[in-house]
PDB file with one MODEL, atoms N, CA, C and O in Angstrom:
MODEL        1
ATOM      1  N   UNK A   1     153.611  63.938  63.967  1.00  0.00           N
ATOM      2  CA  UNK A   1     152.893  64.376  62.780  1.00  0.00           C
ATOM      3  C   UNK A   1     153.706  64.016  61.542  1.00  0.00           C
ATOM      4  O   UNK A   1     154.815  64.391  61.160  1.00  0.00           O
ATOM      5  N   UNK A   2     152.782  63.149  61.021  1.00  0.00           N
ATOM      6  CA  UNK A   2     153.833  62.756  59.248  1.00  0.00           C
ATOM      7  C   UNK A   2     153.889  63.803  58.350  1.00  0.00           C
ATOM      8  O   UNK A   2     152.731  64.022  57.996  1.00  0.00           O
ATOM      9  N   UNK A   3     154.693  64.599  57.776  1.00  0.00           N
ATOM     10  CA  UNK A   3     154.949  65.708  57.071  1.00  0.00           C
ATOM     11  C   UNK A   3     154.463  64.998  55.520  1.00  0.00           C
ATOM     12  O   UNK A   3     153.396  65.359  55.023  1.00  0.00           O
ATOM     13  N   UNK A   4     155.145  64.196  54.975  1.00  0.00           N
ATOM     14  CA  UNK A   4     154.938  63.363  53.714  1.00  0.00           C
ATOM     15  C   UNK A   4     154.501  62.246  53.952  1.00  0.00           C
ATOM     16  O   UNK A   4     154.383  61.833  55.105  1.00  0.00           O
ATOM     17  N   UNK A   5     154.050  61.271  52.472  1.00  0.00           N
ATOM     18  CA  UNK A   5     153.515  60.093  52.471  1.00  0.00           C
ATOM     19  C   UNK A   5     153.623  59.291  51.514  1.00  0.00           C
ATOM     20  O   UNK A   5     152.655  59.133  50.770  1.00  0.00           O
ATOM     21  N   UNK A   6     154.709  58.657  51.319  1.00  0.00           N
ATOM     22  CA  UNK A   6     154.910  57.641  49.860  1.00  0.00           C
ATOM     23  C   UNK A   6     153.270  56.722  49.530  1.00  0.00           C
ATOM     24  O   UNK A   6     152.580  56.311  50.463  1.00  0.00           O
ATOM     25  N   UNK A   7     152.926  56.556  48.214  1.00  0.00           N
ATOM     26  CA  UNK A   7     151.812  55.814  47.480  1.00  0.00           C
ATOM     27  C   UNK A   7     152.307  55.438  46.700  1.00  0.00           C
ATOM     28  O   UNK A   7     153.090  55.876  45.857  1.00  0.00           O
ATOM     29  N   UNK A   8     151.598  53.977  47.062  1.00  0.00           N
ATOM     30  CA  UNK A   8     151.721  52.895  46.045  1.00  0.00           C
ATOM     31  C   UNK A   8     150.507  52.424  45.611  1.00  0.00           C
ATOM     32  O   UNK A   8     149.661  51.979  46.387  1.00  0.00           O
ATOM     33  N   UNK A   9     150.364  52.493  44.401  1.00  0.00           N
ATOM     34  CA  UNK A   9     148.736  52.300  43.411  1.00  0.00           C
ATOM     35  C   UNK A   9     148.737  50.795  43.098  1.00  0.00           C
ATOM     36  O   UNK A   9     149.513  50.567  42.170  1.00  0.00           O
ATOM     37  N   UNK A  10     148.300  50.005  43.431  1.00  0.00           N
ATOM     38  CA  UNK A  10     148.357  48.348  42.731  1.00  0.00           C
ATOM     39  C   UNK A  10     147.213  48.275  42.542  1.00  0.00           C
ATOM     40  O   UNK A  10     146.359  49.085  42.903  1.00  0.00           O
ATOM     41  N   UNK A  11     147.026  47.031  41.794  1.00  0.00           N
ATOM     42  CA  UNK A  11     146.150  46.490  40.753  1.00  0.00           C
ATOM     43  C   UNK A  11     146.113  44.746  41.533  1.00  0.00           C
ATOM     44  O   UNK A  11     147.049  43.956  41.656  1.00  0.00           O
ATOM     45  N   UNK A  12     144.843  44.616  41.896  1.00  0.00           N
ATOM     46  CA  UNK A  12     145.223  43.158  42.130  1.00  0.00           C
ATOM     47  C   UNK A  12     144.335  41.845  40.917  1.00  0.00           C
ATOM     48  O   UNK A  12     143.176  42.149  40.639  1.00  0.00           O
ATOM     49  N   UNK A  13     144.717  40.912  40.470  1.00  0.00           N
ATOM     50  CA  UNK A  13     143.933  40.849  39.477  1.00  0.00           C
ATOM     51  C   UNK A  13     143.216  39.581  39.869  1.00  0.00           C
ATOM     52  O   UNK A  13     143.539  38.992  40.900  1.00  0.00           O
ATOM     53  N   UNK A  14     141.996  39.021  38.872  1.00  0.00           N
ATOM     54  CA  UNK A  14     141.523  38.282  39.703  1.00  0.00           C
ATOM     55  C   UNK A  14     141.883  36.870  40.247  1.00  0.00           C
ATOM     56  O   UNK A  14     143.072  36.614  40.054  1.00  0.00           O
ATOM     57  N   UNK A  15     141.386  36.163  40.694  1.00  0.00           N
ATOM     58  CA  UNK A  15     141.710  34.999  41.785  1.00  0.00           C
ATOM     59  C   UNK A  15     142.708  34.028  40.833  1.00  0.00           C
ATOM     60  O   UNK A  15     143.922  33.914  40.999  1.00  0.00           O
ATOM     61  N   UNK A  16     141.835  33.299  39.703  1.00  0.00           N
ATOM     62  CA  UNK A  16     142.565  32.328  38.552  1.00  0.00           C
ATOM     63  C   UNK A  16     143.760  33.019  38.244  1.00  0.00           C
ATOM     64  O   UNK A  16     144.676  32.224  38.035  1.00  0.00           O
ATOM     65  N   UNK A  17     144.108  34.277  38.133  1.00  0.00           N
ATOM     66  CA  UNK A  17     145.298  34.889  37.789  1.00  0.00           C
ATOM     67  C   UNK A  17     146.232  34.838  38.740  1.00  0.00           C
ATOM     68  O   UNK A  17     147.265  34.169  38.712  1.00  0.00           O
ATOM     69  N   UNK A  18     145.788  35.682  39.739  1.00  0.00           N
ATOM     70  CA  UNK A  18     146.784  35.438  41.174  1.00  0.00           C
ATOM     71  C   UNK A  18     147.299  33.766  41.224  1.00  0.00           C
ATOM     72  O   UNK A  18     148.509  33.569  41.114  1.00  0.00           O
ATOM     73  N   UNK A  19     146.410  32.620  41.383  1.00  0.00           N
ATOM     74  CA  UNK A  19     146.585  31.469  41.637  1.00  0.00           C
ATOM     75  C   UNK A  19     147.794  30.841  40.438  1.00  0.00           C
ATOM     76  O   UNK A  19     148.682  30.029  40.701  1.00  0.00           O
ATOM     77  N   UNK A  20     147.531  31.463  39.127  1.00  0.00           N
ATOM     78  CA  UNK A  20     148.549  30.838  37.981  1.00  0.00           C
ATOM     79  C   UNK A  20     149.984  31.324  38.244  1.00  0.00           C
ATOM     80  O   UNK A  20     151.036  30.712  38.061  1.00  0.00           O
ATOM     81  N   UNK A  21     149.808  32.418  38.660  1.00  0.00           N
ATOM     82  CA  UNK A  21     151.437  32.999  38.576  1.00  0.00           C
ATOM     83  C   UNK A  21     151.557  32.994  40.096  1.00  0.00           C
ATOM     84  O   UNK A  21     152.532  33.727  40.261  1.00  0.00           O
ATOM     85  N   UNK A  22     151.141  32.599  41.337  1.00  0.00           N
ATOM     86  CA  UNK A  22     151.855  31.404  42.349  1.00  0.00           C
ATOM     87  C   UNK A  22     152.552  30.680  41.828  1.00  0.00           C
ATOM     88  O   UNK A  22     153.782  30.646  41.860  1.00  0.00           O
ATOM     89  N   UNK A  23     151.309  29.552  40.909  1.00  0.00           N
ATOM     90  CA  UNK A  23     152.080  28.398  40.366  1.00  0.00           C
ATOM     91  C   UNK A  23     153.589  28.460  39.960  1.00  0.00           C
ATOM     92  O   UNK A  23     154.457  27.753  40.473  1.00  0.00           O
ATOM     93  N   UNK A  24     153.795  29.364  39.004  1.00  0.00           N
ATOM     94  CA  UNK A  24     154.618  29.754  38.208  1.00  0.00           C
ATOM     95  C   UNK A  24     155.769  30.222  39.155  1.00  0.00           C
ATOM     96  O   UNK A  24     156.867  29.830  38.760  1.00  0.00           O
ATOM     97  N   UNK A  25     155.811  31.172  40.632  1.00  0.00           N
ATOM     98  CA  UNK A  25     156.970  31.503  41.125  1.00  0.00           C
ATOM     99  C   UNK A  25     157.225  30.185  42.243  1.00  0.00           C
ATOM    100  O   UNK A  25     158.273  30.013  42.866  1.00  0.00           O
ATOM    101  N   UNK A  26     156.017  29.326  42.326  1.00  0.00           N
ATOM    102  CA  UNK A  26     156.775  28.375  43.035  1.00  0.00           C
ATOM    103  C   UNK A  26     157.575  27.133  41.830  1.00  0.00           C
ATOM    104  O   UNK A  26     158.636  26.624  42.190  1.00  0.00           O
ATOM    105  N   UNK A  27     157.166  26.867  40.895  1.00  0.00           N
ATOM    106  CA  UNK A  27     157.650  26.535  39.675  1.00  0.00           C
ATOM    107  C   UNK A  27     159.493  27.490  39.512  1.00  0.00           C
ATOM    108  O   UNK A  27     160.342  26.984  40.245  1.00  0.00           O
ATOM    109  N   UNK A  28     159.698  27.994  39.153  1.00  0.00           N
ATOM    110  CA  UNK A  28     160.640  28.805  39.507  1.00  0.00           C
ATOM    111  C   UNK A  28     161.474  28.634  40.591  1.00  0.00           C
ATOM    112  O   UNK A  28     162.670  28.570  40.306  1.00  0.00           O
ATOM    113  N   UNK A  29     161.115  28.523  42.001  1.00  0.00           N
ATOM    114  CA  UNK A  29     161.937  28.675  42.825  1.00  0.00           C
ATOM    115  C   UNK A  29     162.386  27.118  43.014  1.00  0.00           C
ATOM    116  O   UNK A  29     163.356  26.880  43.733  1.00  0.00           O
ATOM    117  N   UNK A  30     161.698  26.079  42.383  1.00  0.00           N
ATOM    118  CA  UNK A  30     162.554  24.880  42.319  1.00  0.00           C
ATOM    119  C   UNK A  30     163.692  24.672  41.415  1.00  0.00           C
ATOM    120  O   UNK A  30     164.580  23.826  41.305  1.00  0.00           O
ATOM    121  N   UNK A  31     163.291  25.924  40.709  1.00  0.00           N
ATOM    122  CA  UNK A  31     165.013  25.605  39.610  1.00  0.00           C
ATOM    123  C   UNK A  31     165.812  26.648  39.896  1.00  0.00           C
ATOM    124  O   UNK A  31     167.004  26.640  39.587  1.00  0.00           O
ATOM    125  N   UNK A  32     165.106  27.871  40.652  1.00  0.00           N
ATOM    126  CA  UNK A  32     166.730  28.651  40.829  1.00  0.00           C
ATOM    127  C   UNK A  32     166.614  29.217  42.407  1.00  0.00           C
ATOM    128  O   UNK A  32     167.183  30.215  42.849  1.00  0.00           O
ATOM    129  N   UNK A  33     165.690  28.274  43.160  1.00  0.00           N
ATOM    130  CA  UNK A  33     165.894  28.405  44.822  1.00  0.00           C
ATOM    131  C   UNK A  33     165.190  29.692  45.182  1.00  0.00           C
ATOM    132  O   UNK A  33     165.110  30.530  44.284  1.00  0.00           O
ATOM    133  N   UNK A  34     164.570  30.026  46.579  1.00  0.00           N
ATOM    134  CA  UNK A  34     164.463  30.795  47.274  1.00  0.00           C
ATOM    135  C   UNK A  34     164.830  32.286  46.726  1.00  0.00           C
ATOM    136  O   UNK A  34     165.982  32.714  46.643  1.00  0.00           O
ATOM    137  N   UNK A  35     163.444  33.128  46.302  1.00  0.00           N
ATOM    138  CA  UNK A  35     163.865  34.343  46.078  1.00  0.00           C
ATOM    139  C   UNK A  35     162.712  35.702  47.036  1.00  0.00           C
ATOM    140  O   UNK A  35     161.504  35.499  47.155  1.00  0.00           O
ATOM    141  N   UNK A  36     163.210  36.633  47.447  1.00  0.00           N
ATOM    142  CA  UNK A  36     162.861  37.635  48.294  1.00  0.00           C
ATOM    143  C   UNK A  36     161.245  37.529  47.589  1.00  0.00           C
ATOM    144  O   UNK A  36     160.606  36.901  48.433  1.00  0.00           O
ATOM    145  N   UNK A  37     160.577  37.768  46.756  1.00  0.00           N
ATOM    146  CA  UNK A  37     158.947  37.968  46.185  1.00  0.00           C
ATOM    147  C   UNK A  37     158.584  37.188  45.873  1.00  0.00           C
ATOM    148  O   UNK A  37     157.808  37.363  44.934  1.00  0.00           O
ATOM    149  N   UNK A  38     158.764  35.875  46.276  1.00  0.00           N
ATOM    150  CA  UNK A  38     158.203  34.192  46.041  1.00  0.00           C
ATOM    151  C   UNK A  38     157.144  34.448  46.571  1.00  0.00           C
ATOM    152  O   UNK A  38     156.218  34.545  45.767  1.00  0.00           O
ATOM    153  N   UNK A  39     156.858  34.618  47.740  1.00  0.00           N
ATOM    154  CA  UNK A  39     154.939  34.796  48.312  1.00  0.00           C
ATOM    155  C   UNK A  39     154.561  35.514  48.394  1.00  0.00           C
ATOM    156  O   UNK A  39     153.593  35.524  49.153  1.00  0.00           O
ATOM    157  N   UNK A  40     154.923  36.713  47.748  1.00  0.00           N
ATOM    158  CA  UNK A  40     154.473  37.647  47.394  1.00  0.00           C
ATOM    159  C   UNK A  40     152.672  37.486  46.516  1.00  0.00           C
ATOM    160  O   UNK A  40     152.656  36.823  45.480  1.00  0.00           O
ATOM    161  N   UNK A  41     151.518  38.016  46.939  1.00  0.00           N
ATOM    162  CA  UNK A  41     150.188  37.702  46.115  1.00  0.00           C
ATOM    163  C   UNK A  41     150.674  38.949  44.649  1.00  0.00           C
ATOM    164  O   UNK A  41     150.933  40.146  44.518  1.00  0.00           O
ATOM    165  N   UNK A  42     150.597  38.061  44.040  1.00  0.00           N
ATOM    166  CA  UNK A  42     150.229  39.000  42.312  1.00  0.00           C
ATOM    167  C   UNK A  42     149.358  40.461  42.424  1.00  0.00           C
ATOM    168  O   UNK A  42     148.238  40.815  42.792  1.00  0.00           O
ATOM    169  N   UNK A  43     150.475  41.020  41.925  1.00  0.00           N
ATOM    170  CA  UNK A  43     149.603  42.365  41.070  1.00  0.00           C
ATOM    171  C   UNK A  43     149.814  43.388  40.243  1.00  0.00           C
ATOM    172  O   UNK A  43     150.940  43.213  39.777  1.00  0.00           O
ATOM    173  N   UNK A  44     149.470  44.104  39.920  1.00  0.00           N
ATOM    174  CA  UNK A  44     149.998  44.950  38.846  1.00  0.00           C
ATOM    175  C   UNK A  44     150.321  46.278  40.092  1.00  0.00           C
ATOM    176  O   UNK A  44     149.704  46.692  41.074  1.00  0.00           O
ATOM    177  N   UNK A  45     151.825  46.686  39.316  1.00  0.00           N
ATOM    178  CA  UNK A  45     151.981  48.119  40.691  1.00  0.00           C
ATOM    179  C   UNK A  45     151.684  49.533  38.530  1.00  0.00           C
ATOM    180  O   UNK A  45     152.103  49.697  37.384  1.00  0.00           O
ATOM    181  N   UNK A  46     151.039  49.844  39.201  1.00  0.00           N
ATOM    182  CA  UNK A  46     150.323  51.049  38.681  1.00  0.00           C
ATOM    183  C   UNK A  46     150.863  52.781  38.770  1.00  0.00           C
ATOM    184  O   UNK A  46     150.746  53.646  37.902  1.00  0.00           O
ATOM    185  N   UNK A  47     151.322  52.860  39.797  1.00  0.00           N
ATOM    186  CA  UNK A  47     151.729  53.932  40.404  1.00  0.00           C
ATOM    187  C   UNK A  47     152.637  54.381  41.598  1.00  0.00           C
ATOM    188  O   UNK A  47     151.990  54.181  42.626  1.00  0.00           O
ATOM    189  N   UNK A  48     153.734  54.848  41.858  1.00  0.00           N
ATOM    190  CA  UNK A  48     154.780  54.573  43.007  1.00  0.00           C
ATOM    191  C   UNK A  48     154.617  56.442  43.020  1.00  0.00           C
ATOM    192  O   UNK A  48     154.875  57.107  42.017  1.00  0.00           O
ATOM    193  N   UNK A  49     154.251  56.927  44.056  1.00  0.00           N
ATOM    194  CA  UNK A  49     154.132  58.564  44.407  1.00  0.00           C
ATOM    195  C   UNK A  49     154.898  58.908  45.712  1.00  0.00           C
ATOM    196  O   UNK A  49     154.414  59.015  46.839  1.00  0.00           O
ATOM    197  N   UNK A  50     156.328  59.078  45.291  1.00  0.00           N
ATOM    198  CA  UNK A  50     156.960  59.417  46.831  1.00  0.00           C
ATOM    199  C   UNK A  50     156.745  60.660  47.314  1.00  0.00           C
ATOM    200  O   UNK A  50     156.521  61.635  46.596  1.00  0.00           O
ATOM    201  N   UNK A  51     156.812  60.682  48.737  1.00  0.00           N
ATOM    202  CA  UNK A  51     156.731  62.237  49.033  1.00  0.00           C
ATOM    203  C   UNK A  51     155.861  63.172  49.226  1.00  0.00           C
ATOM    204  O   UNK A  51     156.168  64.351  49.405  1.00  0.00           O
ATOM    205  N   UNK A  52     154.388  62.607  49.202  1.00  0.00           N
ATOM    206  CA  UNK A  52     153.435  62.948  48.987  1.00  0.00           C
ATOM    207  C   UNK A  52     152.681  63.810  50.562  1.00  0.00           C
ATOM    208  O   UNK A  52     152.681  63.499  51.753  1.00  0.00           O
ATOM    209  N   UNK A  53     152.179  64.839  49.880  1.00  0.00           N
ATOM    210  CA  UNK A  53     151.782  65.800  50.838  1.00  0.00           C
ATOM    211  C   UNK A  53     150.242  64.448  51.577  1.00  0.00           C
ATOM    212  O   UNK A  53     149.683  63.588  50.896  1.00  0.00           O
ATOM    213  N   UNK A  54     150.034  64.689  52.769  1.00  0.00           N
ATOM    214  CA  UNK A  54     148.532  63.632  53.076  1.00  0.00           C
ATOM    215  C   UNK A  54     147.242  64.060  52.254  1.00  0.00           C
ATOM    216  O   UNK A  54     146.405  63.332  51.720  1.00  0.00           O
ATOM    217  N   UNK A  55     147.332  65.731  52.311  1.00  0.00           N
ATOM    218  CA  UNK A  55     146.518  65.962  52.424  1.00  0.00           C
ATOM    219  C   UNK A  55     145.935  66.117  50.566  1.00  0.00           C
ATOM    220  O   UNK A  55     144.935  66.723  50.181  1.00  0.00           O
ATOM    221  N   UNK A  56     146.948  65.350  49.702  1.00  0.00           N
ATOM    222  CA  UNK A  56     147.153  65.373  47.899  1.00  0.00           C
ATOM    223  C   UNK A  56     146.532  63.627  48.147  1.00  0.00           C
ATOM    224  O   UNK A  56     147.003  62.957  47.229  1.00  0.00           O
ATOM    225  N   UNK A  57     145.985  63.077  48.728  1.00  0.00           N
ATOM    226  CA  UNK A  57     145.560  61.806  48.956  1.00  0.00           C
ATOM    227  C   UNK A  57     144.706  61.298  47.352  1.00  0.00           C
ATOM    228  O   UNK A  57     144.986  60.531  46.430  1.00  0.00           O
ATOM    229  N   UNK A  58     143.363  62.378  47.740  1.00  0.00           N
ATOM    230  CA  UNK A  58     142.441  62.220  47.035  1.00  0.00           C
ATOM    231  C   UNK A  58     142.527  62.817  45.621  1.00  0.00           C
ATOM    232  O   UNK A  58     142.006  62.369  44.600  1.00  0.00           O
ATOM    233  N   UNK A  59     143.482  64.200  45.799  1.00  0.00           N
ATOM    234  CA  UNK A  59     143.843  64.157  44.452  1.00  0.00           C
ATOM    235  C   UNK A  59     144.327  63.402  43.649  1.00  0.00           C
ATOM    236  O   UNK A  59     144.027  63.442  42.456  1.00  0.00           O
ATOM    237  N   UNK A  60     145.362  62.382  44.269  1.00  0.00           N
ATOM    238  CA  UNK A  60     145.832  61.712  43.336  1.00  0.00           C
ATOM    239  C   UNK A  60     144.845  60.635  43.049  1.00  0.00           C
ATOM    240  O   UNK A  60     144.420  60.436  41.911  1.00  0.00           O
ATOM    241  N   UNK A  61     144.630  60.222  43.670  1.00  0.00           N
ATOM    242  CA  UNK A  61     143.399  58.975  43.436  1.00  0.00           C
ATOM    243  C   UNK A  61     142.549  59.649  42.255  1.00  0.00           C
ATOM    244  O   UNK A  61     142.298  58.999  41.240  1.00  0.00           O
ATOM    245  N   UNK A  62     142.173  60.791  42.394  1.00  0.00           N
ATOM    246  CA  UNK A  62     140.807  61.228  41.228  1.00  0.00           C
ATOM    247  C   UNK A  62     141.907  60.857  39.913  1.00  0.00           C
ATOM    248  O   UNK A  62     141.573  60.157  38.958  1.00  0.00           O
ATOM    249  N   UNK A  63     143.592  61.621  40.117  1.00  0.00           N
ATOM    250  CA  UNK A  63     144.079  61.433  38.654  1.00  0.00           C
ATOM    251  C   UNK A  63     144.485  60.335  38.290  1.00  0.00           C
ATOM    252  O   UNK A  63     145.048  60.209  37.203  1.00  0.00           O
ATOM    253  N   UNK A  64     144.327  59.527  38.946  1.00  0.00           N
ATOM    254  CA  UNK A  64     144.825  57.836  38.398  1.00  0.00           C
ATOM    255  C   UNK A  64     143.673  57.273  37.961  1.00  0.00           C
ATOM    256  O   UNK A  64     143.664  56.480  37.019  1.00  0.00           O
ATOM    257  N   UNK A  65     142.232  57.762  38.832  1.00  0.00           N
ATOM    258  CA  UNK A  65     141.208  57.281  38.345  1.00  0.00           C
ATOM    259  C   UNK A  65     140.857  57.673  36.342  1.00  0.00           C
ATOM    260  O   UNK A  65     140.227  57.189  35.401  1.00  0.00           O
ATOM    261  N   UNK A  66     141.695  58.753  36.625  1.00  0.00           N
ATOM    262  CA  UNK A  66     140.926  59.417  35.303  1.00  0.00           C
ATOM    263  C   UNK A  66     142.169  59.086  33.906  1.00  0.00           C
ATOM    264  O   UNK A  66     141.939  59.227  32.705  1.00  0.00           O
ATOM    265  N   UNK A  67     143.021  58.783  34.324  1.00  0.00           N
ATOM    266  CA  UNK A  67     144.175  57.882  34.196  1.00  0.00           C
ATOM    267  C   UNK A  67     143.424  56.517  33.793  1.00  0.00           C
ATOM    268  O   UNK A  67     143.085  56.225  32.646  1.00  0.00           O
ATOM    269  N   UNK A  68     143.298  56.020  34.527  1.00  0.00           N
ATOM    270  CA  UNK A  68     142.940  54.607  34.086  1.00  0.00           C
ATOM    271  C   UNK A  68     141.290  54.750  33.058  1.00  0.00           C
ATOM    272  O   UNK A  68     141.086  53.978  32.121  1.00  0.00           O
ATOM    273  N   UNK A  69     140.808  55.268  33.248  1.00  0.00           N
ATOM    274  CA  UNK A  69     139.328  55.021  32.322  1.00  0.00           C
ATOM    275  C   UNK A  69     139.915  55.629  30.820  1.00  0.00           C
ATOM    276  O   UNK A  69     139.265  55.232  29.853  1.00  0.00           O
ATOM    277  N   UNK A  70     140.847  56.370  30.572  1.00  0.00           N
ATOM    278  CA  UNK A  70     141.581  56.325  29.570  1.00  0.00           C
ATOM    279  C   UNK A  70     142.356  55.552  28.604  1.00  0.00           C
ATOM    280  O   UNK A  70     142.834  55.708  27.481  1.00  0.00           O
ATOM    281  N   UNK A  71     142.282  54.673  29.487  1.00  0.00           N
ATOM    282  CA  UNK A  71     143.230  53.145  29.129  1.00  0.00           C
ATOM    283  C   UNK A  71     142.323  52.337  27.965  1.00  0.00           C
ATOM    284  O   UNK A  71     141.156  52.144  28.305  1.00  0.00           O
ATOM    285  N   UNK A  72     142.652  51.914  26.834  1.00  0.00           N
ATOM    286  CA  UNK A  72     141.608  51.033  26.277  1.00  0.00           C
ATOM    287  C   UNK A  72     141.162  49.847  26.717  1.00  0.00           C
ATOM    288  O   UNK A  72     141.948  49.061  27.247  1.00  0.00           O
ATOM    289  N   UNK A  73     139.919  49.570  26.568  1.00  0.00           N
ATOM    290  CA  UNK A  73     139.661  47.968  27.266  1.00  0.00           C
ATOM    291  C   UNK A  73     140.347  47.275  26.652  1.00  0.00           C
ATOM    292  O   UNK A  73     140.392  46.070  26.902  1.00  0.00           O
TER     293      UNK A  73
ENDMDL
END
């Protein structure tokens, strides 16, 4: 039985975006070599919640939701 539950909130953005900043870390790794998040797919990290009870799942989701529609376009 898992007592806690680390969350991680990401943002993935769309396709042309993801695809440019590939470009860009493989661009990169020809001038300063091989790095640990080279193929890594693009995204925005939003939220890091360690420790988290399971059953605070949905709570947190409602407050990030309400979190983010706050945000200006």
């Amino acid at each position: 039985m898992r007592m806690y539950e680390d969350h991680l909130m990401l943002l993935s953005p769309p396709e042309i975006i993801r695809t440019e900043i590939a470009r860009y870390k493989k661009a990169s790794a020809k001038l300063i070599g091989d790095y640990q998040s080279m193929n890594s797919p693009a995204h925005i990290s939003i939220q890091h919640k360690e420790r988290q009870k399971p059953f605070m799942t949905d709570r947190n989701v409602d407050l990030l939701e309400t979190e983010l529609r706050s945000l200006p376009p």
